[in-house]
C-alpha positions, 0 to 999 in steps of 0.5 A: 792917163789923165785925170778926168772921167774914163768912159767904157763900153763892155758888152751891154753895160756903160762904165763910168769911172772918176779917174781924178783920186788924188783930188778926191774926185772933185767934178770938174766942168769938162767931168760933168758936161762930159758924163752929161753927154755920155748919158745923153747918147746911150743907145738902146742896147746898153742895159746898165750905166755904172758910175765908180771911181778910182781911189779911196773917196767917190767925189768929195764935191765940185770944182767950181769954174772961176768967175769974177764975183765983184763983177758978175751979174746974176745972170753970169753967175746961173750961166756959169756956176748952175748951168753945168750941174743942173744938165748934170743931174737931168742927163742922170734922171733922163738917161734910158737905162738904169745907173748904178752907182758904186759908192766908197768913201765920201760922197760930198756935195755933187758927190751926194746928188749923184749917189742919191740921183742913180737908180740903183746904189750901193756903198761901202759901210764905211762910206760918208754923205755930206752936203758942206756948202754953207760952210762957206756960205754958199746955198746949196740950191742946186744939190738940194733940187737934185735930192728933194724928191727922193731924201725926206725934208727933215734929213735934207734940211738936216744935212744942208743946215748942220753940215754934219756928215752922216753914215752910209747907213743914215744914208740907205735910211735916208734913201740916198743909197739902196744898200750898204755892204762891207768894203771888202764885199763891194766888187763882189756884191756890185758884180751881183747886181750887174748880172741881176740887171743885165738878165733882164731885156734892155726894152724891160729896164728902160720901160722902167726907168721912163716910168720911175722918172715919171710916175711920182709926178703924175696925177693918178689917170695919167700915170695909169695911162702911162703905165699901160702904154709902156708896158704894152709897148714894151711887150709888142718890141719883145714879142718881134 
């Protein structure tokens, strides 16, 4: 099997799984342009989109795609370094059903944006978040714009700035993740999680999640006109 991102259909979930472990699960350009379309292409049936990895660490960051620095524009350089991460995270904030991320070990850089952007998360106690990228003086903008609505200022600034890696139960406080669990609990706790969601109609959870993605941003009379909007069409579709 090479390395990469295997991608499983079983019944009415989507498994996502890291497969690079001995490099940490580091997100290569093919890894993310690949889940991108994945999530890009989920079809109304799928109620669930799981998001694991092979190994002891989840994603211990970003392999970067080679560019000449003393010669790259800035153009050059948002066409090749943030493009690929930006549709990354849109796809995860855009994908109609609910993804749950199975976090263990370190969730660094790319890592922690993905565990932060799923909609559901549950990592190990003994799991790490870090965001070390100015440690070689490189800001992480992008990171930043994919958990700056769901991590408080002061702990996102905290992390960017200091660099320090905090504990998954900073993280669950942070909103990073939702719930933190023993190692040896993981598979057992996650299966419940899965069946909690897949007892509800895919039509249900992706009404949901359409109004989750949205709401937050919306003045009041918009969201309550989307709100009534969603629920009765939802409702119509089970009705058939």
């Amino acid at each position: 099997m090479e390395p990469g991102l295997n991608v499983t259909h079983r019944g009415e979930v989507l498994d996502l799984v890291l497969n690079d472990p001995e490099r940490g699960n580091l997100v290569t350009e093919e890894i993310s342009a690949a889940m991108a379309d994945t999530l890009a292409n989920v079809g109304p049936e799928v109620k669930l989109v799981r998001l694991g990895a092979e190994g002891p660490d989840f994603c211990r960051g970003r392999q970067s795609p080679p560019i000449d620095r003393a010669t790259a524009t800035a153009m050059d350089f948002r066409s090749t370094i943030a493009a690929g991460p930006l549709r990354l995270y849109a796809a995860f904030r855009e994908c109609p059903a609910p993804i749950l991320g199975v976090v263990r070990g370190k969730a660094f850089g790319v890592g922690c944006a993905l565990a932060g952007l799923c909609d559901i998360t549950v990592a190990s106690d003994d799991a790490i978040f870090a965001v070390p990228e100015m440690n070689h003086n490189i800001p992480p903008t992008l990171v930043i714009s994919a958990l700056a609505d769901r991590v408080p200022y002061k702990t996102l600034s905290h992390l960017v700035l200091l660099r320090e890696p905090i504990t998954a139960a900073e993280a669950k406080t942070a909103g990073i993740v939702g719930r933190v669990v023993p190692r040896r609990e993981m598979d057992t706790v996650c299966a419940a999680v899965e069946a909690s969601v897949l007892e509800c109609t895919a039509a249900a959870l992706h009404g949901v999640k359409e109004f989750m993605r949205s709401a937050s941003a919306m003045q009041p009379a918009a969201r309550a006109a989307l709100a009534s909007a969603l629920i009765a069409t939802v409702q119509a579709s089970q009705n058939r």
